[in-house]
N, C-alpha and C positions, 0 to 999 in steps of 0.2 A: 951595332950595340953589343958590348959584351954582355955575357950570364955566366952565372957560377954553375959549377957542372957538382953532382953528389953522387955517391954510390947509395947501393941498397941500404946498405947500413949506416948512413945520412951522416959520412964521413965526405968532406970535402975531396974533392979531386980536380982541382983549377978552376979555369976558366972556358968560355968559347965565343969565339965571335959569330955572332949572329948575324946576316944579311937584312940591313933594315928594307929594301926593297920586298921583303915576306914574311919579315917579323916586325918591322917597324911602320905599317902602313896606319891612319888614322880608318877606323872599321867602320865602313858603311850598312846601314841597315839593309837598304834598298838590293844592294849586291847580295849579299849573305841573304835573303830573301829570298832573291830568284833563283838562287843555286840551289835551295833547300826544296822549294817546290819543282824543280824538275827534278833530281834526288827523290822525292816522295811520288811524284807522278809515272816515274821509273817502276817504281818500288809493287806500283797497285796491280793487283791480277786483274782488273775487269773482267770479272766472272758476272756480273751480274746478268741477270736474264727475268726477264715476265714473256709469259703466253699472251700472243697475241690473238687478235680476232679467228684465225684463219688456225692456229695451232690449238685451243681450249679442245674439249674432248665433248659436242653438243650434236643432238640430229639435227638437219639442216631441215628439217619438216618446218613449214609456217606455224607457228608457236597458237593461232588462233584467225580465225577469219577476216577478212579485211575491211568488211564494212557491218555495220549492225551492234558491234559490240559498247559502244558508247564512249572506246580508248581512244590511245592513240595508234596509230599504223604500226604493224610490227610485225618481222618476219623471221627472226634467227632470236634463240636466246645466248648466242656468241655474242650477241652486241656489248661493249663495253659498260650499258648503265644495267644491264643486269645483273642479279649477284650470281661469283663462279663468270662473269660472262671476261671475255679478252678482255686486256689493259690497251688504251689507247696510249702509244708510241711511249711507251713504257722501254726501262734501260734495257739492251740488247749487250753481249760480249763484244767488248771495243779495247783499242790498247789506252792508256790514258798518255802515252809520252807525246813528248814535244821536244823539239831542238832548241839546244842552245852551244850558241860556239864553243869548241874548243880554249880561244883565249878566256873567254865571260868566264869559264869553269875554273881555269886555273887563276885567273881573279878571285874569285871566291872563296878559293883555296888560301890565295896570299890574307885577302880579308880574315881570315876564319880566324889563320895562325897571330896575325894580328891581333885580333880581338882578345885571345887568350894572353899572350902576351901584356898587351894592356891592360890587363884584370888583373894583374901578377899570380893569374892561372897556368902558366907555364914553367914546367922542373925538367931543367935537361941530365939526362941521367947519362952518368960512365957506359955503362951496355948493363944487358940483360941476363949477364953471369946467375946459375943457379943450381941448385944440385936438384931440383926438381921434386921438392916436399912443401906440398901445401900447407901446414902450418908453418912451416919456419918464413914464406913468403907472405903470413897471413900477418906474422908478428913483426916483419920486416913491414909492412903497409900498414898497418895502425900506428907505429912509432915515425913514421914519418906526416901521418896525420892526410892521406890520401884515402876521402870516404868514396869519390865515386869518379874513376881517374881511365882513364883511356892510354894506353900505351905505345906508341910507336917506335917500331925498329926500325932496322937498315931497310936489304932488299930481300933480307932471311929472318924469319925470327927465331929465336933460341929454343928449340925445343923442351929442353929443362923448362925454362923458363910457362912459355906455354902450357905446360902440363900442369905444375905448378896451380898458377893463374888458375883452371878451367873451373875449378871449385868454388871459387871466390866470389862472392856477389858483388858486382858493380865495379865490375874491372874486367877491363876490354885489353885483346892485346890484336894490334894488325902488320902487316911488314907495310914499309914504306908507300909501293904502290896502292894499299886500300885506304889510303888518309883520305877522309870525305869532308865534306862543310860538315854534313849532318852530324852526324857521328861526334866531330870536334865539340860543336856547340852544345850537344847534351853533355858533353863528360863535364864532370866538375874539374878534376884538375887535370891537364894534359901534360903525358912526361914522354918525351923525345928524347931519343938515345943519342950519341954522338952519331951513329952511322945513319943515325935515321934525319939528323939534319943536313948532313953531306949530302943521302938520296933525296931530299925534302928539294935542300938548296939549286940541285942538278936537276931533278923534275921542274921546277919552277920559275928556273929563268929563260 
């Protein structure tokens, strides 16, 4: 599939052929689903932690005598139905990740660019040429009408360019290898450089 290619300053600059095997895919939910939740399951610190029985800070003295008092049996106020007493099998620090193949990923990946594509969410851009002034790139992104756009380069990103960007709210920039499902599907509009669909194209087949 061709696409027309634009510079910053939303002057034409040709065309590009696009690989419809990772731009032209019909976009499954299902895929783009499970790439995102192992992506997010990645992502979680599992830090969480509760005191258990054996950890709370309680005397181990019998809390009161075992017969006569009209209760019920009771020996430690660690026990979990008292208040302050230990959480019964309460979350611990655990990793939350899980596997998924290498191909499922780079599936996901073709999905994702797909999806965008199909939405006529994707602008391939000349490259990332800039002298590196946040407003002149802030007034170059509002005329071309990109509120909340994700950018992908080559295998380098433009430094200028980058610095540029870092001010700007709701503009992502990554080199080639950090293109993620996640990532793509939140940005509103995704704009792909030439070099970045050469290394997109070359990762992906």
């Amino acid at each position: 599939m061709k696409a027309d290619v634009l510079k910053l300053d939303g002057a034409t600059a040709g065309s590009v052929d696009l690989d419809d095997e990772i731009f032209g895919l019909e976009p499954r939910a299902d895929i783009l689903h499970r790439v995102v939740r192992w992506q997010r399951a990645r992502a979680q610190q599992g830090t969480h932690s509760t005191l258990g029985r054996s950890e709370v800070s309680y005397s181990t003295k019998k809390i009161y005598r075992q017969k006569g008092t009209g209760g019920a049996r009771h020996g430690s106020k660690k026990a979990p139905i008292f208040r302050h007493g230990g959480t019964y099998k309460g979350p611990t620090p655990r990793s939350h990740e899980h596997d998924l193949p290498k191909k499922f990923r780079k599936l996901g990946l073709r999905h994702a660019l797909s999806a965008k594509a199909k939405a006529g969410e994707l602008v391939i851009l000349e490259d990332t040429a800039s002298e590196g002034k946040t407003s002149a790139l802030a007034k170059q992104i509002t005329s071309l009408g990109w509120k909340k756009a994700l950018v992908i380069d080559g295998a380098q990103t433009n430094e200028g360019f980058v610095q540029a960007a870092r001010n700007i709210a709701n503009l992502d920039v990554l080199p080639s290898m950090g293109a993620n499902v996640y990532d793509i599907l939140r940005s509103g509009t995704l704009v792909v450089t030439r070099a970045g669909v050469e290394a997109l194209e070359a990762r992906l087949k």
